[in-house]
Each structure stands twice: as C-alpha cells, then as structure tokens.
C-alpha positions in Angstrom: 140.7 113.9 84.8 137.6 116.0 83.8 137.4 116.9 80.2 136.3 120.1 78.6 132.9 119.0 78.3 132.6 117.9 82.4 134.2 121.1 83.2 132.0 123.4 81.4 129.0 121.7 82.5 130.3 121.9 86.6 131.1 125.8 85.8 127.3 126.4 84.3 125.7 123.9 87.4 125.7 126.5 90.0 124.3 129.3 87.7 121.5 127.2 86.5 120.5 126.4 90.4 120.9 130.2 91.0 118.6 131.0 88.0 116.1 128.2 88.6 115.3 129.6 92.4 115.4 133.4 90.9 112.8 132.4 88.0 110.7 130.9 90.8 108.6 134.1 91.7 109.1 135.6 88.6 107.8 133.0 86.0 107.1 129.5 85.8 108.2 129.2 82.5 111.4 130.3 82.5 111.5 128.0 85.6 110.5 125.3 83.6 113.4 126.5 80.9 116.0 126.4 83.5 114.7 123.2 84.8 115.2 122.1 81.9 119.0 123.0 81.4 119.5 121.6 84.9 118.2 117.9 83.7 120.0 117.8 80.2 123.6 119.1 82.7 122.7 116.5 85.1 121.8 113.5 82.7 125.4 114.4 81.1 126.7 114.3 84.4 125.3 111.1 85.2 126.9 109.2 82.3 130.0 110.6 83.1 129.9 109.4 86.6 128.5 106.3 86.9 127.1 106.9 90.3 124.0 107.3 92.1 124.7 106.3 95.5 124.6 110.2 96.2 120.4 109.6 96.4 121.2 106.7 99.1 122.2 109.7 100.9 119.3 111.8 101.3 115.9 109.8 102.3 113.6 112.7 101.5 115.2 112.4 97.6 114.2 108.2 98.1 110.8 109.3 99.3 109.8 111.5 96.4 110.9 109.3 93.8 108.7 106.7 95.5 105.9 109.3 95.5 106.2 110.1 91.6 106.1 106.8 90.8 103.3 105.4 92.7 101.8 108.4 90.6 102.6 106.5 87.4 101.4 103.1 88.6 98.2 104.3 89.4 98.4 105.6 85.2 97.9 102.2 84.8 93.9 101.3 86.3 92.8 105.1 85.1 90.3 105.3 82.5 91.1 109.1 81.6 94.7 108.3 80.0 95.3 112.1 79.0 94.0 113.8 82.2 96.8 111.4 83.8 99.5 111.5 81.3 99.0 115.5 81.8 99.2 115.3 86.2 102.4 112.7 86.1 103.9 114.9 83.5 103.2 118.3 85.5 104.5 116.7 88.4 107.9 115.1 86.4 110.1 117.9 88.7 109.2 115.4 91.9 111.3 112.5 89.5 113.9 115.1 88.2 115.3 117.2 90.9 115.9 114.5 93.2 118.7 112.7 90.3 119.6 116.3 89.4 120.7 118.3 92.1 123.9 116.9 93.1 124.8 117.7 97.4 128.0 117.2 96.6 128.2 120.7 93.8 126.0 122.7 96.3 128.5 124.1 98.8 126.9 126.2 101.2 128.2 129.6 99.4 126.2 128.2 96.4 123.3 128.1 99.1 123.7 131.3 100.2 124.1 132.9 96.2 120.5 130.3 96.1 118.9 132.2 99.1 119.6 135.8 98.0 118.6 135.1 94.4 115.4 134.0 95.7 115.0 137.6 98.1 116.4 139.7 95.7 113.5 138.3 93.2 110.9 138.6 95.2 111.6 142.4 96.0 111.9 142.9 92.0 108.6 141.1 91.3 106.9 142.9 94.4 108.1 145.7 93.3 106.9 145.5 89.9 103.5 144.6 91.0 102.9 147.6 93.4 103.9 150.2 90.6 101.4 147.9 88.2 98.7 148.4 90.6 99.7 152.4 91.1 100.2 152.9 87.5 96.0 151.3 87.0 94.9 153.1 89.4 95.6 156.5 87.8 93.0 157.4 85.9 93.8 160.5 83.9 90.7 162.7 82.7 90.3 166.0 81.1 89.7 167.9 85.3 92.5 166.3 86.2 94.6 162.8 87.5 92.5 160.4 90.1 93.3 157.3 92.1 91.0 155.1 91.8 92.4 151.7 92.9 89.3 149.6 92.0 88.7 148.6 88.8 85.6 150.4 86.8 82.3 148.4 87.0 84.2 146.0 89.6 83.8 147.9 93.2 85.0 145.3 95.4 88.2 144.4 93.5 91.4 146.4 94.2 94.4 147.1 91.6 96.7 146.6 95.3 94.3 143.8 96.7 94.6 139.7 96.4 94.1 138.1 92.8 94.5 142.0 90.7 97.9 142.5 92.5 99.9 139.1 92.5 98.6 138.6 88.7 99.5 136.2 87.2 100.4 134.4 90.6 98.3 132.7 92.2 97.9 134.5 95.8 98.4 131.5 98.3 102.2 130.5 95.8 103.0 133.9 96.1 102.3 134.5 100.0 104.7 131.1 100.6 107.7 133.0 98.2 107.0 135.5 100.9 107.2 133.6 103.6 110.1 131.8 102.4 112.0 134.9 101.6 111.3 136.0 105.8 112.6 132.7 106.6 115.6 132.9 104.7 116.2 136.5 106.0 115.7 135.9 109.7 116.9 132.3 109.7 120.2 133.6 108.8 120.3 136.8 110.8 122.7 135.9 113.3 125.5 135.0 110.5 124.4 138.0 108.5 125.1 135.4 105.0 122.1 137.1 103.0 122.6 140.4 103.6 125.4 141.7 105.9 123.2 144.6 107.1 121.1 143.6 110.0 119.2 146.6 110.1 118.5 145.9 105.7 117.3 142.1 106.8 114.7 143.9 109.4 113.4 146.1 106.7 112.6 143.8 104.0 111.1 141.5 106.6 108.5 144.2 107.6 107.9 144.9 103.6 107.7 141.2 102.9 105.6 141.5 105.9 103.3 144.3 104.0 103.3 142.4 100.8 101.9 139.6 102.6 98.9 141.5 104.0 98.4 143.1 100.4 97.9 139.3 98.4 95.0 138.9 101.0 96.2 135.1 101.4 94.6 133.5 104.6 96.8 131.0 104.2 99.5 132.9 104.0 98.4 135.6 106.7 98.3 132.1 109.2 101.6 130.8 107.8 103.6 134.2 108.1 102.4 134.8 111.6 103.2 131.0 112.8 106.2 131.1 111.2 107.5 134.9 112.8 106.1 133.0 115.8 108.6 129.8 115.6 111.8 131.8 114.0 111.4 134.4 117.3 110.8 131.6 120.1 113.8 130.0 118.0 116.0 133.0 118.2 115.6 134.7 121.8 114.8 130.8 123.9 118.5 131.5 124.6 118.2 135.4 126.2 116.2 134.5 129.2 112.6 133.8 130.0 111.4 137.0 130.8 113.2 138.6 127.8 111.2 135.6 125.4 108.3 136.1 126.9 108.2 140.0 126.5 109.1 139.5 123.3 106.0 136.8 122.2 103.5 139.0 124.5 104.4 142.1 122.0 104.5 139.8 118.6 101.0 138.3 119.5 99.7 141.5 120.0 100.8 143.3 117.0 99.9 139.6 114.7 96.2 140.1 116.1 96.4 143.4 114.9 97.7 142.4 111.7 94.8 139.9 111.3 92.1 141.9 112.1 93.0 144.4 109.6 92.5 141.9 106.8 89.4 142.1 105.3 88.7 139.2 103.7 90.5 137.2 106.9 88.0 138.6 108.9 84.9 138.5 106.5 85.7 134.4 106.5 86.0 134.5 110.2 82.3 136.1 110.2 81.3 134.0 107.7 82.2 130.6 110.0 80.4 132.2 112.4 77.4 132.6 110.2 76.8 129.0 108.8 77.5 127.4 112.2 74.1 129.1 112.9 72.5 128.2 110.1 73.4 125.3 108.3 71.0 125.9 105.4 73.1 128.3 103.1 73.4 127.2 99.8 76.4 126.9 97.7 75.9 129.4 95.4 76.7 131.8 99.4 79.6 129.6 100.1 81.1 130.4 96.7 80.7 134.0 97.5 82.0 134.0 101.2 84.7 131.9 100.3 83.7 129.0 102.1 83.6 126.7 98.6 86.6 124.5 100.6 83.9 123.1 103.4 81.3 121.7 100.7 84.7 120.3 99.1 86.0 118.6 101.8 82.4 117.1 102.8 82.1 115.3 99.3 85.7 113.5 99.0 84.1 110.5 100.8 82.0 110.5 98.4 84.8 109.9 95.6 85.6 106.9 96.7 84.3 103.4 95.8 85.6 100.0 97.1 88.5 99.7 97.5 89.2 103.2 96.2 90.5 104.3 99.4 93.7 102.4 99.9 94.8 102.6 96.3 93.2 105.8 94.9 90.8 105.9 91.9 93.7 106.7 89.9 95.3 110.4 89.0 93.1 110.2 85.4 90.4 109.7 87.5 90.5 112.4 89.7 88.4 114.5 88.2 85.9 112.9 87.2 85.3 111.2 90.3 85.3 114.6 92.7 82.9 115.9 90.0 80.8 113.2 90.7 81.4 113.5 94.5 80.3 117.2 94.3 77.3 116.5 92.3 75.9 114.0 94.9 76.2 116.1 97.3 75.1 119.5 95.6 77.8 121.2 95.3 77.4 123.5 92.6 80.0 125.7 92.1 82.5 123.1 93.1 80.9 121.0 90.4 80.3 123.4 87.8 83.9 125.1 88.3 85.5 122.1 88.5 87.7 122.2 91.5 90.1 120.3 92.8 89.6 119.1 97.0 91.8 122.5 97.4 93.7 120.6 100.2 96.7 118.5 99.2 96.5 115.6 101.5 93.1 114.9 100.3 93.9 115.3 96.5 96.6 112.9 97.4 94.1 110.4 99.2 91.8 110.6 96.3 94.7 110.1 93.8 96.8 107.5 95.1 94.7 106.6 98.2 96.1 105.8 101.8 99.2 104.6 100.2 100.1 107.5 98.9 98.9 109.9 101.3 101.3 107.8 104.0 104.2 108.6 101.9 103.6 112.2 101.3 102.5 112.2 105.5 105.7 110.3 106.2 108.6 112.8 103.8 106.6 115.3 105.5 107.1 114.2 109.1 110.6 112.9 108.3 111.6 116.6 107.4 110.7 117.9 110.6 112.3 115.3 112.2 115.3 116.0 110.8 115.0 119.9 111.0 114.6 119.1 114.9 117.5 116.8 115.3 119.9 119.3 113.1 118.4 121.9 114.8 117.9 123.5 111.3 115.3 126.8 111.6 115.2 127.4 107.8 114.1 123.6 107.2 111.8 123.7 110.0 109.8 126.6 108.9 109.6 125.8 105.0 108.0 122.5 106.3 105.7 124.4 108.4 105.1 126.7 105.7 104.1 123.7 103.2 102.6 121.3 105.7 100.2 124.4 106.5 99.5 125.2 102.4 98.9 121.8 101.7 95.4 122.2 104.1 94.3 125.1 102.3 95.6 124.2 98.1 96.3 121.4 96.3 99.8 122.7 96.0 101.5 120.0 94.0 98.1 120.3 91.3 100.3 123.1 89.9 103.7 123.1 87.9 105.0 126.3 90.0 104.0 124.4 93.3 105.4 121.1 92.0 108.6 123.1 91.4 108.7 125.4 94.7 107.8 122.5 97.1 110.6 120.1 95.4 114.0 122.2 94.7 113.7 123.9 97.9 112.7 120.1 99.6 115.7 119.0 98.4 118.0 121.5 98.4 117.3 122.4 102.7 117.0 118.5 103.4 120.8 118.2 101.4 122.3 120.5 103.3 120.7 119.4 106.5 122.2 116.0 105.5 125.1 117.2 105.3 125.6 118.5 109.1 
C-alpha cells in the first residue's frame, strides 16, 4: 500500500518528465532545475522500492552507466583534478537519468504529453527568436523606421542568421531540437498522437524546416535532409516502387535546392575546394572559412603518448594535452581559443581512449540495432541525428548536450524495450 508521500511523488513524476523535455530548448537551467526534482523524486522512489532490476532491462541504461564511470576512473591518473571534477560533474545526467527514469511510470500517453511538450517548445522559442531578430532589426530614426537586419559595424552578421538568432543556443543543439521535433511530427503521422491534424503536422515540419535553414547549421542542414530522407523511404516503401521513387526524385531535388541556398553551406563547400588546391593556407584562413575542425582533427594524434591511446590521457587532461597537440602542429586559433576536437568520438578517444570510444561506438550501434529490429522510425532517426552531430561537436562537452542526448536515449530505447 502506497502512502501519502509515494503517491504524491508518482502524481508529480510524469509532470517533471514533461517539464524536463519542455525546458530542453528553452533553457538549460531550468533543465538542470527539473533534473534536479526528477533525481531527489527518484532517489525517494528508490528507497521505497528496493529494486533496481528495472536497469537489467534496458542495456543502453547499463551502457551509459558504464560510460560515466569509466569517466570517473580515468579522475584518478589526471593531473588537472578541477578541469576533471568539472567534465564528470557536467556529465552527472549520463549516471542520473538512467536510475531515474522509471519504464515502468512512462506509459506511452506520458510519451506522447513528452513529444508534444518538446514541439510545442520549440515553436515558442522559435518564435520568440524570429520576433527578437525582427524587433533588432528596426531601426527607428528621425526620416523614418528601417530594416536593417545586420548589426551596425558588423556587415556580415544577421539579426535572422546562425549565432545572432539562436542566442543563447548554440546553433548545431538547436538545429538537432529541430530535427527532433520533425521526427517526432512525421514519425507519428500515421497515428496522428502529436497533433491530430495531419495537415497542422505538415506545416510545422516545413517551418521547422525554415528554422533550420535560418540557424545556418551545416550539421544540421546534413542531418535534416538525411533524416526527411529516411522518415520518407520509411513511410511510402509500402505504396509501391514507382510511387517511392517519385517521391525521393522530387525530395532530392528540392534538398539540393535547399542546400545551395545556404550561404555559409556553400561558402565551406568552396572553401574545401580551395585548400585541396593549395595546401599552404594558414590557420589564421581556416579560422575564417570555417575550416578550424580539419587542423583539429590533424593534431589529436598528436595528444597522445604511450599508452595514451587505449586508456585516454585522462578527462583533467584533456585540455591541456589538445593544447599541446595544436601547438605542435601550429594550430593557432585552435590553440589560442582553446577548442575542444569539435567531434565527439575523438574527444571521447582522447578522454578515455579506445576503451571508451568502444563503449560510446557500441550504445551507439546497439541503438540502431534495436531501432531496426523494433522497427522503431523515431529511435532510428534520433540515432542518426546524434551519430551525425557527434562528427561535427563535441556534443556531450556541454551540459544541454549531456542532457538532450541522454533523456531522449533513454526514454526512445525504454519504450523500444518495451515492444
């Protein structure tokens, strides 16, 4: 028999999920705040039940925890104990979500209240930031009211453009909300469980679709356009051949379209072209073009030492040792900035080494497994859309992406589980 306390606690679970995946594109912080709720309810919840053997039952929830704490071993031969108290403790969601989200209190109504929380706060905070970027761009002056959508002194930004818009997302999180949201929307169309109105699900899809093209996310321009690819080859393989094939023809056409309309997707496309010509240009024009990631990705090797590579040099360490990786091999603006390998499989490799990067490779790869063998389009393409991110940021470097790539891991591969 439950008493009060239990009961209260199992009438406030579902609301706290529902808030959590609201807050996501909103704020981090009051993500972090609901998170927060969500662990103290579950800890509670824990010591009531005695019982953990609902973790036994989803292997992706196993795999994390394994993840997070070969993070916390590798604490242990660091030299920079703050730097890695600071990346286990940004990445504590990876531990907590897995004990706290419960498959047996998520009932797929609860999913479907989840889903259209998450839509119905994207359109808010897209919204907001496209009357933001309308509301700068007025400038008022004694002749009369102008629009001048780019910033005074600062020509080549744009109020409705990339960094200036999504503020203070980062473009590439934002572009996988997006992405997300389109998945959710189309994944579901034929059951209608997001919105009832078919035609209502088409037209956010297009304006996600628009919002997209306006955070200027090459990422996220490739991951939208793969992912509209798989969730239309997923929908009509069962209307014919001819009526499939139709149907991709006109979708690749009007993609290309989309992609060649994107400035800055086609500037780094020119770009590419450029320095495979001429291997000479410095950093300081790879900085500018955008092409930063290739002098990255040439110095990891460099990072490592010894045995380094099967172990990591430690998540303290990280740092340090892609600073000194980018120095050796002159890459300024890397160095001087900072960065991290902007790709999360190599963060990972020079973090934890092989041994982690095999674990991350293998939850990975056991998600689509799963997504094929459930036949589960909404799982599929959030694995696509993160497997894709994860070449381009170091997505799990970030509390936000920490907590996107986690609750929504868990929550899909749950119900998946479940079938």
């Amino acid at each position: 028999m439950k008493s009060k306390l239990e009961s209260i606690l199992y009438t406030l679970y579902p609301y706290i999920l529902v808030l959590l995946s609201f807050s996501i594109p909103i704020s981090y912080r009051i993500s972090i705040y609901a998170l927060g709720f969500l662990t103290l309810i579950g800890i509670i919840l824990i010591i009531y039940n005695h019982n953990f053997y609902y973790i036994t039952r989803n292997k992706v929830s196993i795999g994390l925890i394994v993840f997070w704490l070969i993070h916390l071993l590798s604490f242990f031969y660091t030299e920079n104990l703050k730097y890695g108290l600071s990346d286990i403790s940004q990445k504590i969601s990876i531990l907590v979500i897995p004990l706290v989200l419960f498959s047996s209190l998520v009932d797929e109504k609860l999913i479907i209240r989840i889903k259209k929380a998450f839509v119905l706060s994207l359109l808010a905070s897209s919204i907001y930031f496209i009357l933001r970027a309308l509301i700068s761009s007025l400038v008022i002056t004694p002749v009369g009211v102008f629009f001048r959508p780019n910033p005074v002194g600062i020509p080549w930004e744009n109020y409705f453009f990339y960094d200036l818009f999504v503020r203070p997302h980062h473009p590439t999180y934002y572009s996988m909300y997006l992405v997300l949201g389109i998945t959710f929307l189309l994944g579901d169309v034929r059951k209608k469980t997001v919105f009832k109105n078919k035609w209502l699900i088409y037209l956010i899809t297009l304006y996600f679709i628009g919002v997209v093209f306006l955070t200027s996310s090459k990422a996220g321009i490739i991951t939208t356009f793969l992912v509209l690819f798989t969730i239309l080859f997923w929908l009509l393989r069962s209307k014919g051949k001819l009526i499939l094939s139709v149907a991709l023809t006109i979708f690749l056409v009007l993609g290309i379209l989309f992609v060649v309309k994107n400035n800055r997707f086609i500037d780094t496309i020119k770009h590419l072209h450029e320095l495979s010509f001429n291997e000479k240009l410095v950093e300081n024009d790879l900085a500018q073009k955008d092409l930063v990631r290739l002098e990255i990705w040439r110095s990891v090797p460099s990072a490592f030492s010894g045995l380094d590579l099967i172990y990591g040099v430690g998540v303290g360490d990280t740092k340090t040792c892609l600073k000194n990786a980018y120095k050796s091999k002159n890459a300024i603006y890397a160095f001087n900035e900072e960065l991290n390998t902007h790709n999360q499989y190599l963060q990972t490799l020079v973090g934890i080494g092989i041994i982690g990067l095999l674990i991350l490779v293998s939850i990975i790869g056991y998600c689509f497994y799963l997504a094929f063998k459930k036949r589960d389009l909404i799982l599929f393409s959030f694995i696509l859309i993160i497997s894709i991110n994860f070449i381009f940021e170091a997505v799990l470097e970030r509390v936000f992406g920490v907590l996107f790539f986690t609750f929504f891991l868990i929550l899909l591969t749950n119900k998946s589980s479940k079938v």
